[in-house]
ROZAPA-95161 format. One line per field, with one value per residue (C-alpha): x, y negated, z negated; residue number from 1; residue in one letter. Coordinates in steps of 0.5 Angstrom, whole numbers, plus 500, padded with zeros to 3 digits. Each point is the difference from the previous one (the first is absolute). Layout:
N
x <- (X, ...)
y <- (Y, ...)
z <- (Z, ...)
seq <- (NUM, ...)
type <- (a, ...)
***
This chain:
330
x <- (247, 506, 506, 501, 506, 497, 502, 497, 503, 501, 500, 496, 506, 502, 493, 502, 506, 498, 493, 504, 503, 496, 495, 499, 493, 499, 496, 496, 493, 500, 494, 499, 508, 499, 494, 504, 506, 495, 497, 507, 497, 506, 506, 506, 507, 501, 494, 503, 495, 498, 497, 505, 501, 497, 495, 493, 498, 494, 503, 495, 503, 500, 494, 495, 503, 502, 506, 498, 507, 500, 501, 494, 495, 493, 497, 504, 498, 493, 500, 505, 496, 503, 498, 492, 499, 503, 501, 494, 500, 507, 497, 493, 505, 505, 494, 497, 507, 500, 499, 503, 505, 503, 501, 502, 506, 499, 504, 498, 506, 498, 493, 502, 504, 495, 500, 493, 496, 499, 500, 503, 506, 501, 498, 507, 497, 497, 503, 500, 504, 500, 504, 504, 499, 500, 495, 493, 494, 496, 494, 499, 497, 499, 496, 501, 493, 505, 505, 501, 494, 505, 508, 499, 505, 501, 506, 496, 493, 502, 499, 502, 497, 502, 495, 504, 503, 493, 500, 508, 499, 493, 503, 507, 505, 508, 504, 507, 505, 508, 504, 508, 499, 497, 494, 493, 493, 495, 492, 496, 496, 507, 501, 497, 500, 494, 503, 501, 506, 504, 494, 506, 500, 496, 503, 505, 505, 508, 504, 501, 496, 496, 494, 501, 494, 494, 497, 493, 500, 497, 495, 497, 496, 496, 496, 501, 492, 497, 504, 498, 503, 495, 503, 495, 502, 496, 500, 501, 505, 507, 500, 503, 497, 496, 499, 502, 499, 504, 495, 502, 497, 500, 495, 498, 493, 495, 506, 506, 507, 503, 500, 505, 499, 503, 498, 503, 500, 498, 508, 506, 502, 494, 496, 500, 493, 503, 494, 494, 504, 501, 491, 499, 503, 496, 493, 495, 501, 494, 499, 500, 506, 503, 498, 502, 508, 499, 498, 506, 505, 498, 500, 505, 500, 499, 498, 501, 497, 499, 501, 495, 497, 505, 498, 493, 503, 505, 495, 495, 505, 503, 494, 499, 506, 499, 492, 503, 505, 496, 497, 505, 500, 505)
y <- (453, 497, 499, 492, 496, 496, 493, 496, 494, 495, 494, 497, 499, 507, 501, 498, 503, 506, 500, 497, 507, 503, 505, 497, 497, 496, 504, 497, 503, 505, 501, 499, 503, 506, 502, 498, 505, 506, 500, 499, 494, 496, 503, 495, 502, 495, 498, 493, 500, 493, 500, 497, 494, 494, 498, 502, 493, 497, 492, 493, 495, 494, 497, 505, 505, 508, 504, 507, 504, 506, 506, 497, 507, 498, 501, 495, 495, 501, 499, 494, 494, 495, 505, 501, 493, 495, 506, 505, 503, 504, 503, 502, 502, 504, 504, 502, 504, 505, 504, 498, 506, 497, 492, 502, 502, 496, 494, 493, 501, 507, 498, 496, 506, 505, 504, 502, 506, 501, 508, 502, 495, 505, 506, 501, 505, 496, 494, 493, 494, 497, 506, 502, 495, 502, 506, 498, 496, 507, 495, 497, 506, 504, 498, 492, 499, 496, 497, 492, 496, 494, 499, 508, 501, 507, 502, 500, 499, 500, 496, 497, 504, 495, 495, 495, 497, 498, 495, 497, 499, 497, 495, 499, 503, 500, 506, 500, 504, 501, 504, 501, 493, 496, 498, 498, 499, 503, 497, 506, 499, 501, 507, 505, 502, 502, 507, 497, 505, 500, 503, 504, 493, 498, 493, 495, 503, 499, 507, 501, 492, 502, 497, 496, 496, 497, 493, 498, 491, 496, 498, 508, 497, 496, 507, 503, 498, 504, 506, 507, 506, 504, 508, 504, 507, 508, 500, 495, 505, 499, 500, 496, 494, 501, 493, 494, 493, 494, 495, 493, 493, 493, 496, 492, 499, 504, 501, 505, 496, 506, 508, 505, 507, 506, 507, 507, 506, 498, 499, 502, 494, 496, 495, 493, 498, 493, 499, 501, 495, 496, 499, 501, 493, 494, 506, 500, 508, 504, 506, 497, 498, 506, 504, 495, 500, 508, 500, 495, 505, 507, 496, 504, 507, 506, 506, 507, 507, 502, 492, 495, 499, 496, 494, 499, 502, 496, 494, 502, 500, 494, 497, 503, 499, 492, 500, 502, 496, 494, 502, 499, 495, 498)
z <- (405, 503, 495, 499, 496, 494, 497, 496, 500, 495, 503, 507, 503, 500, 501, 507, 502, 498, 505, 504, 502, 507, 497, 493, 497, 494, 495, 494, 497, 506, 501, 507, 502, 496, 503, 508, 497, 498, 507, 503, 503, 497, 500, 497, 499, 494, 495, 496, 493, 499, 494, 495, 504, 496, 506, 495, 497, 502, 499, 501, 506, 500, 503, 497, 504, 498, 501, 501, 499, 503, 496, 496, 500, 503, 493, 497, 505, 501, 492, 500, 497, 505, 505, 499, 497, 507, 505, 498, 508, 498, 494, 504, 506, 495, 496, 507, 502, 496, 494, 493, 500, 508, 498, 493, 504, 507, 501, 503, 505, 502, 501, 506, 503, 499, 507, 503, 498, 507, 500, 506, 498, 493, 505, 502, 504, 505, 505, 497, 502, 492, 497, 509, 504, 506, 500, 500, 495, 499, 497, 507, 502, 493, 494, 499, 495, 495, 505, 503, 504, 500, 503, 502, 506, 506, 494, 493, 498, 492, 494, 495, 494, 493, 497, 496, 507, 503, 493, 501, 507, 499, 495, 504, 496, 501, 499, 497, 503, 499, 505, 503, 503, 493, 498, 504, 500, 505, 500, 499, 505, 505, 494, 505, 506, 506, 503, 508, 503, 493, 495, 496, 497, 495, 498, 501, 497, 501, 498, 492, 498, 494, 498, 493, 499, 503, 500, 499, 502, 495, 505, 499, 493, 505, 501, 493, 499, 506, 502, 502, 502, 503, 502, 504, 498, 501, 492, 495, 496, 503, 508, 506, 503, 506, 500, 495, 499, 495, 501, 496, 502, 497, 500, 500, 498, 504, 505, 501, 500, 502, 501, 498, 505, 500, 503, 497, 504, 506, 503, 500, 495, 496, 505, 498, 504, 501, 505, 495, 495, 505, 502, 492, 498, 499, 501, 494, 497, 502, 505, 506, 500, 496, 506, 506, 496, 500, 507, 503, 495, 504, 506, 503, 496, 504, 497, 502, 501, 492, 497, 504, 495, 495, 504, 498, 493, 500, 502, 494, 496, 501, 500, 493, 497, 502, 497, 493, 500, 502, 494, 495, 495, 495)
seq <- (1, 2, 3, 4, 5, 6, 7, 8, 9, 10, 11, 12, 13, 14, 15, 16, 17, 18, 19, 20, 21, 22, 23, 24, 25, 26, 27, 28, 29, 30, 31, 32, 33, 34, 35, 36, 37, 38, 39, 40, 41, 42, 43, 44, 45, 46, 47, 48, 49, 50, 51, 52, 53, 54, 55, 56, 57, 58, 59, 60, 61, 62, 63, 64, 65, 66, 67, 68, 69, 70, 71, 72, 73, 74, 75, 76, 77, 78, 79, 80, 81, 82, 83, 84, 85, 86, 87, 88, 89, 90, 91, 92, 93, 94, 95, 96, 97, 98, 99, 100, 101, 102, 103, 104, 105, 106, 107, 108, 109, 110, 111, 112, 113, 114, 115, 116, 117, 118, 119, 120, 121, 122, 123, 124, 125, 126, 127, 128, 129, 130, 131, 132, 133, 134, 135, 136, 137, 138, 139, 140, 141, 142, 143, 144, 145, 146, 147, 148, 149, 150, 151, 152, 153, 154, 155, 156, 157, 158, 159, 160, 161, 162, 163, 164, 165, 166, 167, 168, 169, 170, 171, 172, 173, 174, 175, 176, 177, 178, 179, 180, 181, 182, 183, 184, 185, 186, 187, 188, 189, 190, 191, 192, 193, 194, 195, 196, 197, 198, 199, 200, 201, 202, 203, 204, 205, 206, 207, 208, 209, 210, 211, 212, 213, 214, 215, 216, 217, 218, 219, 220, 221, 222, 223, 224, 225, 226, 227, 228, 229, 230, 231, 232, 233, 234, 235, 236, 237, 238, 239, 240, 241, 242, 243, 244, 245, 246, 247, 248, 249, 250, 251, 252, 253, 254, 255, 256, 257, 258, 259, 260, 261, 262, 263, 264, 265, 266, 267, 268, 269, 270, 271, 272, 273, 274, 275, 276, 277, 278, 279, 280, 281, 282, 283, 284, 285, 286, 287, 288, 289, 290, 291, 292, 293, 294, 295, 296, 297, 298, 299, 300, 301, 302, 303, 304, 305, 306, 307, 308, 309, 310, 311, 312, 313, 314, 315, 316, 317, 318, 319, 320, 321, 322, 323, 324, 325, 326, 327, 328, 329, 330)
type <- (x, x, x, x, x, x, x, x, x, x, x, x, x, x, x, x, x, x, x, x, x, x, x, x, x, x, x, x, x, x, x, x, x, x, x, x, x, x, x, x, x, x, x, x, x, x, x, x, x, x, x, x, x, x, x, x, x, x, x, x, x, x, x, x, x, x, x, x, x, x, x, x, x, x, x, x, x, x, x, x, x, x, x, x, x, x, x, x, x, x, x, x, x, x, x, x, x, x, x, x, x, x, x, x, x, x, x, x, x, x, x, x, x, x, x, x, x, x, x, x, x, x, x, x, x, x, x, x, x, x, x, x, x, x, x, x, x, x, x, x, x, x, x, x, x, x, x, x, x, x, x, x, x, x, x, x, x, x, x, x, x, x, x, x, x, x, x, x, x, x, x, x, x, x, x, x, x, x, x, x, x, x, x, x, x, x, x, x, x, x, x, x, x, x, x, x, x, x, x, x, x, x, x, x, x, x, x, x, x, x, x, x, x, x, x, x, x, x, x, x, x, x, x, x, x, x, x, x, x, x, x, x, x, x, x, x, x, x, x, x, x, x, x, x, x, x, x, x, x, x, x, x, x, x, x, x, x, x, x, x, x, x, x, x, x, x, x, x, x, x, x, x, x, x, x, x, x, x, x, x, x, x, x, x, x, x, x, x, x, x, x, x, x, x, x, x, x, x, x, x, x, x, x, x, x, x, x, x, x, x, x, x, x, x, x, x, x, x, x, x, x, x, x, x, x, x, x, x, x, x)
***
């Protein structure tokens, strides 16, 4: 392992001046870092310990909204009461991810900066233009069972591996950030990234910004009574998706006022399928017009030698996801 300069800050503002230096990352439960630094995947010069920052409360907002605070472990969240009762798709997200040993120590901000399990990008044996641009997507042509269908591009097919981001981005959380410059906020929906030509880059980040809280809008509680998170695996025990679904819909009679849509697994950023809520709002629940959302959502997919079929996948999915949320009821 490369010799690294360890801080611990004590406050969010030297939090940031630290990160701020060329080759230092944030470290919090480290479970996705530490395994990038044991692989020699990530190499930082300076590692900057934010675990005593005062970022970890889970708050009521007003309006019925949540704040999430970053450092709050996946665990706490998922078992908040606020969390199950008016946002029950993040804990069914959050308890899909990992196994309880990993969210006992994962954070709600380091979920979000979670890199692809892609195995050419941790094989630093092999060209990859998200560990060195520049040098190749070795998936294009190699084994790419579990990469993207969706957002794909000449310089990376990767995906994005976390679960909790398909429910935030479903119920249009905000994420909260301080940098060098100051405070901002970000519509998760604007968080990620497609790979385009800069794949290196997995979200919208300024250099040194921290990730302090993420915010689900009160509107979010319209979807408490029918949510599902579906996560299609290779086993039931603690596996990375092949495909998932947050599915939410809320309802008007017999009839769907509004759906919630968002692929897991199937991109290089959790995929709002906004053409499927589109055709879903003002529809009667029922198979037909599950399958036709799902039809417009992988309209565009493209699969390739080893992965062609996550698009039916992905469309049975969606389907089934929608069937079960359908049938919820308070």
């Amino acid at each position: 392992m490369k010799p690294f300069v360890f801080t611990r800050a004590t406050d969010a503002d030297a939090a940031v001046q630290a990160a701020s230096q060329p080759g230092a990352s944030f470290l919090a439960g480290g479970t996705n870092l530490v395994d990038l630094m044991k692989e020699g995947v990530a190499a930082p010069e300076r590692l900057v310990d934010i675990n005593r920052l005062p970022l970890a409360a889970i708050e009521a907002q007003a309006g019925g909204g949540l704040r999430l605070g970053a450092l709050a472990r996946n665990s706490d969240t998922a078992d908040h009461r606020l969390v199950r009762l008016s946002f029950p798709l993040v804990a069914q997200a959050v308890l899909a991810g990992a196994s309880g040993q990993l969210r006992n120590a994962a954070t709600n901000g380091g979920n979000l900066r979670q890199r692809t399990r892609c195995p050419y990008f941790y094989d630093v044996s092999q060209p990859c233009n998200k560990r060195e641009p520049g040098t190749g997507c070795s998936a294009l042509e190699g084994f790419n069972r579990s990469h993207a269908i969706l957002g794909t591009s000449q310089t990376c097919i990767a995906t994005y591996p976390g679960d909790m981001a398909q429910a935030l981005h479903a119920l249009d959380a905000v994420v909260q950030l301080q940098g060098p410059a100051g405070r901002r906020t970000i519509p998760i929906t604007e968080f990620h990234r497609l790979p385009g030509d800069t794949p290196e880059l997995d979200a919208n980040l300024r250099p040194g910004e921290l990730i302090t809280a993420i915010d689900l809008p009160g509107d979010g509680m319209r979807f408490a009574q029918r949510s599902h998170y579906l996560k299609v695996r290779d086993r039931a025990s603690y596996a990375f998706a092949l495909v998932s679904v947050a599915a939410a819909l809320d309802m008007d009679g017999d009839r769907i006022r509004q759906a919630r849509l968002c692929l897991g697994s199937v991109a290089h950023m959790p995929w709002r399928a906004r053409e499927a809520e589109a055709l879903l709002q003002g529809a009667r629940p029922g198979r037909q017009a599950f399958r036709q959302a799902a039809e417009a959502a992988l309209a565009g997919a493209t699969g390739f030698e080893h992965n062609r079929f996550k698009i039916e996948m992905a469309r049975r999915a969606m389907v089934r996801a929608l069937e079960t949320a359908s049938r919820m009821t308070a």
